[in-house]
VOFI-809026 format. One record per residue: x, y, z of N, C-alpha, C, CB in turn. Coordinates in steps of 0.05 Angstrom, whole numbers, m for minus. Glycine has a CB too. Layout:
REM residues N
<nxx: X	nyy: Y	nzz: Z	caxx: X	cayy: Y	cazz: Z	cxx: X	cyy: Y	czz: Z	cbxx: X	cbyy: Y	cbzz: Z>
...
***
This chain:
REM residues 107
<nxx: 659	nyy: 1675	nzz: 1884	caxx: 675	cayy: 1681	cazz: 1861	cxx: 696	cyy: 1702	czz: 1866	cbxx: 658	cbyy: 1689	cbzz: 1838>
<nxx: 687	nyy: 1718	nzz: 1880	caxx: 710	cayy: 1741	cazz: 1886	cxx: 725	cyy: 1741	czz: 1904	cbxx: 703	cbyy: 1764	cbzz: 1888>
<nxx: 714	nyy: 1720	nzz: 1926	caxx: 746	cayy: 1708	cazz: 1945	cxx: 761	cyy: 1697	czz: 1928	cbxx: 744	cbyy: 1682	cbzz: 1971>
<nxx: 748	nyy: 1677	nzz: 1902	caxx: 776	cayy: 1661	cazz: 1894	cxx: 792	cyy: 1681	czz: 1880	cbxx: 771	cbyy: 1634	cbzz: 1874>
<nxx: 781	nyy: 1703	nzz: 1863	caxx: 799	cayy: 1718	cazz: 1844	cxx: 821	cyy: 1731	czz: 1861	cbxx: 783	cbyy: 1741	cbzz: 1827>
<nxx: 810	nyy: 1742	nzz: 1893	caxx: 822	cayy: 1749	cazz: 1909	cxx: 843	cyy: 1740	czz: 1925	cbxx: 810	cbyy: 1754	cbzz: 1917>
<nxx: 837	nyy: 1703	nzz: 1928	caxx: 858	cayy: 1684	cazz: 1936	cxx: 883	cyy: 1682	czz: 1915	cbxx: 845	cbyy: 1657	cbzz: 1940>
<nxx: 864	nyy: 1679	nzz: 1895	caxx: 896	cayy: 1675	cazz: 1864	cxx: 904	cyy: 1701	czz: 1868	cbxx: 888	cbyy: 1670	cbzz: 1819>
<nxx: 896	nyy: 1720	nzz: 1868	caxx: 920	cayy: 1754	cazz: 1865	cxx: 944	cyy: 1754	czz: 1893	cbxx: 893	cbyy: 1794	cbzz: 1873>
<nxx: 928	nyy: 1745	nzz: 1915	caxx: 949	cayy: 1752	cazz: 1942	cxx: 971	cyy: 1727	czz: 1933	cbxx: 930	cbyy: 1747	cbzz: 1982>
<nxx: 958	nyy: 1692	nzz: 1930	caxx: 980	cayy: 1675	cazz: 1932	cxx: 998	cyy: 1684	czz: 1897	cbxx: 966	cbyy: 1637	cbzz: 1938>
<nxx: 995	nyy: 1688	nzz: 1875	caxx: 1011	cayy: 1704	cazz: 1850	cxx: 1024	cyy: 1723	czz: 1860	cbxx: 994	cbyy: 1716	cbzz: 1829>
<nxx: 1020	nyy: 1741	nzz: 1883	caxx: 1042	cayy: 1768	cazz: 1895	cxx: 1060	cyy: 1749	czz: 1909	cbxx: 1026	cbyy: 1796	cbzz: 1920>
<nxx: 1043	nyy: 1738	nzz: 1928	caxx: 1069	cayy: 1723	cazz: 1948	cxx: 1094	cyy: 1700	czz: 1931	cbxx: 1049	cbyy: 1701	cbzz: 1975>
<nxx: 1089	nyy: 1700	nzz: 1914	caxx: 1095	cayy: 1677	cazz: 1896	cxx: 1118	cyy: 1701	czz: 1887	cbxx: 1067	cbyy: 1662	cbzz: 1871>
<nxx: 1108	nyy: 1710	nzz: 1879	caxx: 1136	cayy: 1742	cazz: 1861	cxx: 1151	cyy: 1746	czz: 1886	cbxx: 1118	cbyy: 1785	cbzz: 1849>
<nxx: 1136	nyy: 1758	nzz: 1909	caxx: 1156	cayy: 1767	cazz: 1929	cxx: 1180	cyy: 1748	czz: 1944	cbxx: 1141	cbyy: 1777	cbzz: 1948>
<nxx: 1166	nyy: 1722	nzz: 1938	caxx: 1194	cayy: 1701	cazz: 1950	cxx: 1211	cyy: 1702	czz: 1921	cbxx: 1184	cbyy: 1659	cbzz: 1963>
<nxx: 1204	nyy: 1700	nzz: 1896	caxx: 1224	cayy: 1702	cazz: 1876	cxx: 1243	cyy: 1727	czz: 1873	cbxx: 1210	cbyy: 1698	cbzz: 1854>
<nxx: 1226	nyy: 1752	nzz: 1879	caxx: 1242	cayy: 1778	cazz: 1877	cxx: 1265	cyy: 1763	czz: 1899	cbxx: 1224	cbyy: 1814	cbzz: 1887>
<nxx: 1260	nyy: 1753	nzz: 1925	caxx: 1266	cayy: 1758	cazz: 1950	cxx: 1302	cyy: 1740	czz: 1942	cbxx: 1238	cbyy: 1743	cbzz: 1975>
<nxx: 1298	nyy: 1715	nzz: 1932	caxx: 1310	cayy: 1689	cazz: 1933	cxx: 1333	cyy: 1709	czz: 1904	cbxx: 1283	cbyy: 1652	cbzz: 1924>
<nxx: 1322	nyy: 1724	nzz: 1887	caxx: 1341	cayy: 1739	cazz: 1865	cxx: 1360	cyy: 1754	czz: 1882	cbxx: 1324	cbyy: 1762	cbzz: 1844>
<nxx: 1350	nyy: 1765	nzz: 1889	caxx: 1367	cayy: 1786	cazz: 1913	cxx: 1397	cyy: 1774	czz: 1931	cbxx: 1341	cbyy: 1793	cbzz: 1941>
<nxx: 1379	nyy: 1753	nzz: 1939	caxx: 1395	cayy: 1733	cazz: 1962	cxx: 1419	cyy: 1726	czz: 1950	cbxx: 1380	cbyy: 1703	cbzz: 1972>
<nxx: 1405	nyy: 1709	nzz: 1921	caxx: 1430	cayy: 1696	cazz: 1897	cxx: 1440	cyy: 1722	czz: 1895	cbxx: 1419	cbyy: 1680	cbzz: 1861>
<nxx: 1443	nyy: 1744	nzz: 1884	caxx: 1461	cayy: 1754	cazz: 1868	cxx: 1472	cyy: 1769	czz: 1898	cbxx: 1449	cbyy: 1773	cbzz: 1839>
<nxx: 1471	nyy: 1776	nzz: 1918	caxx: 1488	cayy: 1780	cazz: 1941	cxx: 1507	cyy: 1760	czz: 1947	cbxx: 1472	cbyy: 1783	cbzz: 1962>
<nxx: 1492	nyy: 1732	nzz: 1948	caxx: 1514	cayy: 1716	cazz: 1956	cxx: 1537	cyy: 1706	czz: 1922	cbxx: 1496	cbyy: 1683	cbzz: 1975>
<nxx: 1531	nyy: 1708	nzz: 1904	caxx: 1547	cayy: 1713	cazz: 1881	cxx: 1569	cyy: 1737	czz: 1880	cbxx: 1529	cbyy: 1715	cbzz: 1860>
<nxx: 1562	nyy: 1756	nzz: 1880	caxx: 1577	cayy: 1784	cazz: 1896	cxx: 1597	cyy: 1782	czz: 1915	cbxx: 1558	cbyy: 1798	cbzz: 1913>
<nxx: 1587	nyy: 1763	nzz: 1936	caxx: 1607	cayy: 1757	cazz: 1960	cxx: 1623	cyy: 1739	czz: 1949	cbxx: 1594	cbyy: 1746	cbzz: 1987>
<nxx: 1621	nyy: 1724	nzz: 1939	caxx: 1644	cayy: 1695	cazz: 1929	cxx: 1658	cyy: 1700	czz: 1904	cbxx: 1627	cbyy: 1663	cbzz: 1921>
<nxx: 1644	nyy: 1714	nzz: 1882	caxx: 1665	cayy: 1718	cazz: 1863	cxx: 1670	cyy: 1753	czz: 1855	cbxx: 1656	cbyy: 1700	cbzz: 1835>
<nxx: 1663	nyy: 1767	nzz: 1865	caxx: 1669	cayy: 1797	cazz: 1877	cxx: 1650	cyy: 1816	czz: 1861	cbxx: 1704	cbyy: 1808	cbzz: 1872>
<nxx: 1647	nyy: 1834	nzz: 1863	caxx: 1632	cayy: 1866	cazz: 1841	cxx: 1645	cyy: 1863	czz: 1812	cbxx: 1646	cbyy: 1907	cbzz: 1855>
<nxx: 1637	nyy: 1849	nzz: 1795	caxx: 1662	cayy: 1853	cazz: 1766	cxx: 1652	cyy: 1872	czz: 1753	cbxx: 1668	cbyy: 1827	cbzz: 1742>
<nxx: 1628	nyy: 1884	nzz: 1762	caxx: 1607	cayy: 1894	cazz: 1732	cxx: 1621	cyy: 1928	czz: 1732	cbxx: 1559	cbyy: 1895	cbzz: 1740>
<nxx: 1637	nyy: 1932	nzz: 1745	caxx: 1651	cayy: 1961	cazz: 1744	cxx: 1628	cyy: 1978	czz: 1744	cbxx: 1670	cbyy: 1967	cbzz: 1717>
<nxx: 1617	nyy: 1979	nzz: 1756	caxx: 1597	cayy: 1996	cazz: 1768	cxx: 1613	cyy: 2016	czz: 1797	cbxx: 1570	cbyy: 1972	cbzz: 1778>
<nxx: 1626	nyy: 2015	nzz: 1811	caxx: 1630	cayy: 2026	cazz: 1828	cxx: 1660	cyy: 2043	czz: 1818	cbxx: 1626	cbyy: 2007	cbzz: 1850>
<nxx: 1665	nyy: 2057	nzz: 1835	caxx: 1689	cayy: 2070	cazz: 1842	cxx: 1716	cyy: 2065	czz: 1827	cbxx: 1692	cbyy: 2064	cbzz: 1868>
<nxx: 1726	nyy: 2045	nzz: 1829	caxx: 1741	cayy: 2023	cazz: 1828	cxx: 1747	cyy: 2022	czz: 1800	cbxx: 1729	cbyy: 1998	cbzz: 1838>
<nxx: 1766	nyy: 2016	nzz: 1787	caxx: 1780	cayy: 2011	cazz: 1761	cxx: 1774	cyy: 1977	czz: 1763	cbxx: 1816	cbyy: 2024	cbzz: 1760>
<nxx: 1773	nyy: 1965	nzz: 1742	caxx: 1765	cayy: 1942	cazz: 1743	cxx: 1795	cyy: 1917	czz: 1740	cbxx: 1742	cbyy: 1941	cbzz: 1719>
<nxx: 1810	nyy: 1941	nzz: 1727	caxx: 1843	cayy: 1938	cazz: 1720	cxx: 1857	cyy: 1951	czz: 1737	cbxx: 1852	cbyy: 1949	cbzz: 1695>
<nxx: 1867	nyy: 1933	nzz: 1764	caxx: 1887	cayy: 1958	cazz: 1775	cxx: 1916	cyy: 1950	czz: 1778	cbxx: 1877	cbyy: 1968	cbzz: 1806>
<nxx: 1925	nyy: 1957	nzz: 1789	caxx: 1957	cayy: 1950	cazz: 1795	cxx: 1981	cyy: 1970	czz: 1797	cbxx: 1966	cbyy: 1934	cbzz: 1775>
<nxx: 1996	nyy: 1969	nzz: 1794	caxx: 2016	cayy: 1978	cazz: 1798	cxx: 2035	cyy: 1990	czz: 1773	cbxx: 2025	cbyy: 1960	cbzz: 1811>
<nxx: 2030	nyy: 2017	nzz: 1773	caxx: 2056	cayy: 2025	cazz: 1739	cxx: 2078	cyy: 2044	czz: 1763	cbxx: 2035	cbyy: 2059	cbzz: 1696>
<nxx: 2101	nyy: 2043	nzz: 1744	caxx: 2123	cayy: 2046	cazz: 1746	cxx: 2129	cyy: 2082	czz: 1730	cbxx: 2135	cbyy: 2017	cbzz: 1734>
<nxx: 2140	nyy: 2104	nzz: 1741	caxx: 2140	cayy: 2121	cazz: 1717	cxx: 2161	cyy: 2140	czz: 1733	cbxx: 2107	cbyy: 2134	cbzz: 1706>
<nxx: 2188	nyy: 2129	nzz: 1715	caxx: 2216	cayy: 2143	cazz: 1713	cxx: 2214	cyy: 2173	czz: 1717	cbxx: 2229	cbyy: 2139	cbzz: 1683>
<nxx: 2224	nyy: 2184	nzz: 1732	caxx: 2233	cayy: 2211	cazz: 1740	cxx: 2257	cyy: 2224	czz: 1727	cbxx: 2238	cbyy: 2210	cbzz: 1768>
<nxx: 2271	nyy: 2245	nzz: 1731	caxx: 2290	cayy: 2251	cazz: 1719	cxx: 2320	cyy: 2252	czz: 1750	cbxx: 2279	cbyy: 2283	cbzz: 1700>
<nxx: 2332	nyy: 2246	nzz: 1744	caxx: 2357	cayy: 2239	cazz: 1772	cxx: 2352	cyy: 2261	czz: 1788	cbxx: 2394	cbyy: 2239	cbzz: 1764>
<nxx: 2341	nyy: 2255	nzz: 1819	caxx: 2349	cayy: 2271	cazz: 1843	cxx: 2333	cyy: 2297	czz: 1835	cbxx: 2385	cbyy: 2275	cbzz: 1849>
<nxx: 2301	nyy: 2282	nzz: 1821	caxx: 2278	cayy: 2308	cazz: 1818	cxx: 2262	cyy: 2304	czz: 1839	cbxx: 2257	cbyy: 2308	cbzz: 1791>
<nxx: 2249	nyy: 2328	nzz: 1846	caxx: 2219	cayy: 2327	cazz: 1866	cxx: 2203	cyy: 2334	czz: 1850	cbxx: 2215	cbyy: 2346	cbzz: 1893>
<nxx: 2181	nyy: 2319	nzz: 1866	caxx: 2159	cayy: 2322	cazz: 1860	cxx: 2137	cyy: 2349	czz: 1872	cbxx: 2152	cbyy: 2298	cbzz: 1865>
<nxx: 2136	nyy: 2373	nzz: 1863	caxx: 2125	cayy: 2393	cazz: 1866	cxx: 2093	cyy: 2396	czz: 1875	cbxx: 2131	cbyy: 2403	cbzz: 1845>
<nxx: 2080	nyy: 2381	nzz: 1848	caxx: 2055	cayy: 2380	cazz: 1845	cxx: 2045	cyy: 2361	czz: 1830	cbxx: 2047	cbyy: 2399	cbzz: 1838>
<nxx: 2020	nyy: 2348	nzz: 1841	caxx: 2000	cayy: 2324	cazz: 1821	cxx: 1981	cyy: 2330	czz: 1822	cbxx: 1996	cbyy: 2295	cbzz: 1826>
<nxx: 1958	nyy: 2336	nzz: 1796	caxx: 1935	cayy: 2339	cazz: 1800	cxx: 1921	cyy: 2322	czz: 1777	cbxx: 1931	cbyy: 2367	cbzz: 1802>
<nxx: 1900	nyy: 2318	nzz: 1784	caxx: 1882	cayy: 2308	cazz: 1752	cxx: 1871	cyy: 2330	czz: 1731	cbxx: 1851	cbyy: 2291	cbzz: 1759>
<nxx: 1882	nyy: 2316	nzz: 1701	caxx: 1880	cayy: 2332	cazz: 1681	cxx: 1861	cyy: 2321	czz: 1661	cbxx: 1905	cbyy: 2336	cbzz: 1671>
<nxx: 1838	nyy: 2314	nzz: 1677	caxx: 1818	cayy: 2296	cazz: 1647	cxx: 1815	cyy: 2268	czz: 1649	cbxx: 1833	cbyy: 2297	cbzz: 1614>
<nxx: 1793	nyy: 2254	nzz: 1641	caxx: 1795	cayy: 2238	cazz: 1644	cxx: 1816	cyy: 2212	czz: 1656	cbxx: 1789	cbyy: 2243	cbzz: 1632>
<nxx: 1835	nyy: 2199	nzz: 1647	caxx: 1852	cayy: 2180	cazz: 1651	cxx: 1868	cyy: 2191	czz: 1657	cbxx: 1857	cbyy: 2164	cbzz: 1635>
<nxx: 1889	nyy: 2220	nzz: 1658	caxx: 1908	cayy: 2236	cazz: 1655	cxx: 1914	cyy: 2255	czz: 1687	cbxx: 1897	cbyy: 2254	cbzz: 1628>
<nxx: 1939	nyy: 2249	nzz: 1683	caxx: 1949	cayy: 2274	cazz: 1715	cxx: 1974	cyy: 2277	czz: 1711	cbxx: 1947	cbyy: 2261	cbzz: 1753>
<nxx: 1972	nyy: 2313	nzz: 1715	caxx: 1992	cayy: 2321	cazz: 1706	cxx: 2020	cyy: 2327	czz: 1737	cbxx: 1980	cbyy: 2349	cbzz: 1687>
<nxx: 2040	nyy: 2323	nzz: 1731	caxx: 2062	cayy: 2330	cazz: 1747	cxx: 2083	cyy: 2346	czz: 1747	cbxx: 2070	cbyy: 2314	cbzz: 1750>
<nxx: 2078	nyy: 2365	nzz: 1771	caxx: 2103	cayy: 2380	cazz: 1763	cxx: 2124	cyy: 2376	czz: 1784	cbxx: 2098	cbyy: 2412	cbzz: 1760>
<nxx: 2152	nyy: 2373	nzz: 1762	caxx: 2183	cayy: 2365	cazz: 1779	cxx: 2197	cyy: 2397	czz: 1792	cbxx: 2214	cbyy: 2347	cbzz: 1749>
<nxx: 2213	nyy: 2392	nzz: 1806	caxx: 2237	cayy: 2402	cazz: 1798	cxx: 2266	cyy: 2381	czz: 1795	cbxx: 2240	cbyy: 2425	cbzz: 1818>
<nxx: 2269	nyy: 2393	nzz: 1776	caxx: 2304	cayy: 2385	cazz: 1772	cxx: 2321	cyy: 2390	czz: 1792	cbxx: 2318	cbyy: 2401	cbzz: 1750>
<nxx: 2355	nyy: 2381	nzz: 1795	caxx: 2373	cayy: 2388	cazz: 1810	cxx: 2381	cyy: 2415	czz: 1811	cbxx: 2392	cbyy: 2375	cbzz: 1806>
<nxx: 2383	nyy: 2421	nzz: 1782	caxx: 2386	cayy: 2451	cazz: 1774	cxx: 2365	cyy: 2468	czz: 1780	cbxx: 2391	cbyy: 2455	cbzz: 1747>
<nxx: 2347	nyy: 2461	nzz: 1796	caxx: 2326	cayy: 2476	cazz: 1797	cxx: 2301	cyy: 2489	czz: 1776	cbxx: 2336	cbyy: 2490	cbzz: 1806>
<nxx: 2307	nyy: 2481	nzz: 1755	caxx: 2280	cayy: 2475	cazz: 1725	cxx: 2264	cyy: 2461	czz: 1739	cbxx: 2289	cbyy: 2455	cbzz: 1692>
<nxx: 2243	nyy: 2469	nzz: 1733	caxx: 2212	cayy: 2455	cazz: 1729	cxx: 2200	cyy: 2455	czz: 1707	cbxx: 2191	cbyy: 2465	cbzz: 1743>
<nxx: 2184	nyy: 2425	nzz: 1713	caxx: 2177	cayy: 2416	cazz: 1680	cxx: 2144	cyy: 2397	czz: 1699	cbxx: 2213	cbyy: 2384	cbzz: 1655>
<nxx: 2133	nyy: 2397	nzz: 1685	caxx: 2109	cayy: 2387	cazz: 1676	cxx: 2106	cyy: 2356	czz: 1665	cbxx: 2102	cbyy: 2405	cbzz: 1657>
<nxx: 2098	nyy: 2341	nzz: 1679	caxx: 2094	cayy: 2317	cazz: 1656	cxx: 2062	cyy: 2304	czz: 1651	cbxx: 2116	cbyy: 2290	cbzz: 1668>
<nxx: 2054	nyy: 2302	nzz: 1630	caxx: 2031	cayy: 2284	cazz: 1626	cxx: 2037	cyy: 2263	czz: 1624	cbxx: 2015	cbyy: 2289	cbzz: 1607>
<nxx: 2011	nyy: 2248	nzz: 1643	caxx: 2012	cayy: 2223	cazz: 1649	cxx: 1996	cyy: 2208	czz: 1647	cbxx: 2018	cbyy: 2220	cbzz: 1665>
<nxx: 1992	nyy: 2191	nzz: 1634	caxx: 1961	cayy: 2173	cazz: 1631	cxx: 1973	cyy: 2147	czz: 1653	cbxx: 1951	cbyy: 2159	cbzz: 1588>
<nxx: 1951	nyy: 2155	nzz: 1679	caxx: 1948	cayy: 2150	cazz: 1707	cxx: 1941	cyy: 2118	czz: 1691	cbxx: 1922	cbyy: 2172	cbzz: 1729>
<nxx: 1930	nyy: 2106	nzz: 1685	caxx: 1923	cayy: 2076	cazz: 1684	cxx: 1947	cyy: 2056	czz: 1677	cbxx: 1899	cbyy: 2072	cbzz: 1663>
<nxx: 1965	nyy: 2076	nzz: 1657	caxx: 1984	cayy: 2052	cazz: 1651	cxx: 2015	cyy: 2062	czz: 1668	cbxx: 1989	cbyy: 2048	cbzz: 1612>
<nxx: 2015	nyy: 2081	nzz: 1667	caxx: 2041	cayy: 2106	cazz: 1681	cxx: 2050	cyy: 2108	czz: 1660	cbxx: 2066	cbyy: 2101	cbzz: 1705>
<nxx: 2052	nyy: 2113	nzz: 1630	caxx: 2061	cayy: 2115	cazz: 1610	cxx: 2070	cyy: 2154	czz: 1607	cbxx: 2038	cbyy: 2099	cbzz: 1592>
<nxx: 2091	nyy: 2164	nzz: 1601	caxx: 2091	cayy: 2184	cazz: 1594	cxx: 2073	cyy: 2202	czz: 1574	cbxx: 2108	cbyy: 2182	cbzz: 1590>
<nxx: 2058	nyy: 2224	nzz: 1572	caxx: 2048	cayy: 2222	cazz: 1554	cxx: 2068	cyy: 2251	czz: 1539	cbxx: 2015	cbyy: 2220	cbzz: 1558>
<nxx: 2066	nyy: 2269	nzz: 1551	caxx: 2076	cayy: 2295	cazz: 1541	cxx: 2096	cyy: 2309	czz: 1566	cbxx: 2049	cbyy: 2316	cbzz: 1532>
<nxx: 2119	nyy: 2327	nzz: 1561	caxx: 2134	cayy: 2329	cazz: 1578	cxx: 2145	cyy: 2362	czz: 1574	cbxx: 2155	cbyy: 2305	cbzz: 1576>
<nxx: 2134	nyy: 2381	nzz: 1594	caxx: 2136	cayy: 2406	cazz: 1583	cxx: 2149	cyy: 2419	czz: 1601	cbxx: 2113	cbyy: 2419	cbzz: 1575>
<nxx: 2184	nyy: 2432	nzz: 1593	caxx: 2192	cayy: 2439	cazz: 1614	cxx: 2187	cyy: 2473	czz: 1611	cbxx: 2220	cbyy: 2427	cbzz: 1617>
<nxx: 2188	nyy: 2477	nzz: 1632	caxx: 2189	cayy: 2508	cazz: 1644	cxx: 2205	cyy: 2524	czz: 1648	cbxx: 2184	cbyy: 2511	cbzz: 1662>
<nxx: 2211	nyy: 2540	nzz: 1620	caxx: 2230	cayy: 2565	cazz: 1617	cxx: 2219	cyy: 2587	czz: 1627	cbxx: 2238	cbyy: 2572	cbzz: 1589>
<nxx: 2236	nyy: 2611	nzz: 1632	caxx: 2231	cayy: 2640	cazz: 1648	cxx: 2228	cyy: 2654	czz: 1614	cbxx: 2264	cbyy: 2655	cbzz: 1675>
<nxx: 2209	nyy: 2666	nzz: 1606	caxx: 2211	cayy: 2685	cazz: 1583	cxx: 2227	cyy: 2701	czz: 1584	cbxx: 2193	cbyy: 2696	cbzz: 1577>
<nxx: 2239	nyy: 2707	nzz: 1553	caxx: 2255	cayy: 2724	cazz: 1553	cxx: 2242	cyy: 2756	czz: 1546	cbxx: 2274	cbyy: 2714	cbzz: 1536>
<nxx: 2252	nyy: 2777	nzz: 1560	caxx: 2250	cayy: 2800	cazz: 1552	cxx: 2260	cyy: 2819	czz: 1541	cbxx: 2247	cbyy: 2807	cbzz: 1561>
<nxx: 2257	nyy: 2841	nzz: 1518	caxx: 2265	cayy: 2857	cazz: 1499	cxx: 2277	cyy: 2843	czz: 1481	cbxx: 2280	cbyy: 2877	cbzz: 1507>
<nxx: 2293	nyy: 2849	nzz: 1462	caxx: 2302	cayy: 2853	cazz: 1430	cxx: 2331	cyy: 2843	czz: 1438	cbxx: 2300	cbyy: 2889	cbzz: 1413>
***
């Protein structure tokens, strides 16, 4: 009696372990043919290419990330002003644009 309970438990494991085994296999080779969509990794799931207008014959100073979706940039102008721009990095859309005056002092 207790070989057979013992025969049904090992062949019921081996039975799971080719199913875990054959799950694995499928969703690797699914992975490989129609790619990672589940945005789980690194990767933006939306990517491409934006476009985002400068002001004539500016450099680019500095880029850093400002928050989530957002990176901020600082220009200089021809005239030599620097300005700041927010940028929401996914679409290149402008978001805010802050230029950089010298404070004034006394009355």
């Amino acid at each position: 009696m207790q070989t057979k309970v013992l025969k049904f438990i090992v062949i019921f494991l081996a039975i799971l372990i080719l199913a875990g085994f054959t799950v694995i296999v499928l969703t690797i080779a699914h992975r490989l043919k129609h790619g990672d969509d589940q945005g789980g990794g690194g990767a933006s799931a939306k990517s491409g290419v934006a476009n985002l207008e400068l002001p004539a014959q500016s450099k680019v100073l500095d880029m850093v990330g400002a928050g989530g979706n957002r990176m901020a940039i600082r220009i200089e102008g021809p005239d030599g002003n620097q300005s700041i721009l927010l940028v929401d990095a996914a679409s290149g859309k402008l978001i805010e644009m802050t230029h950089l005056v010298p404070a004034k002092i006394g009355p």
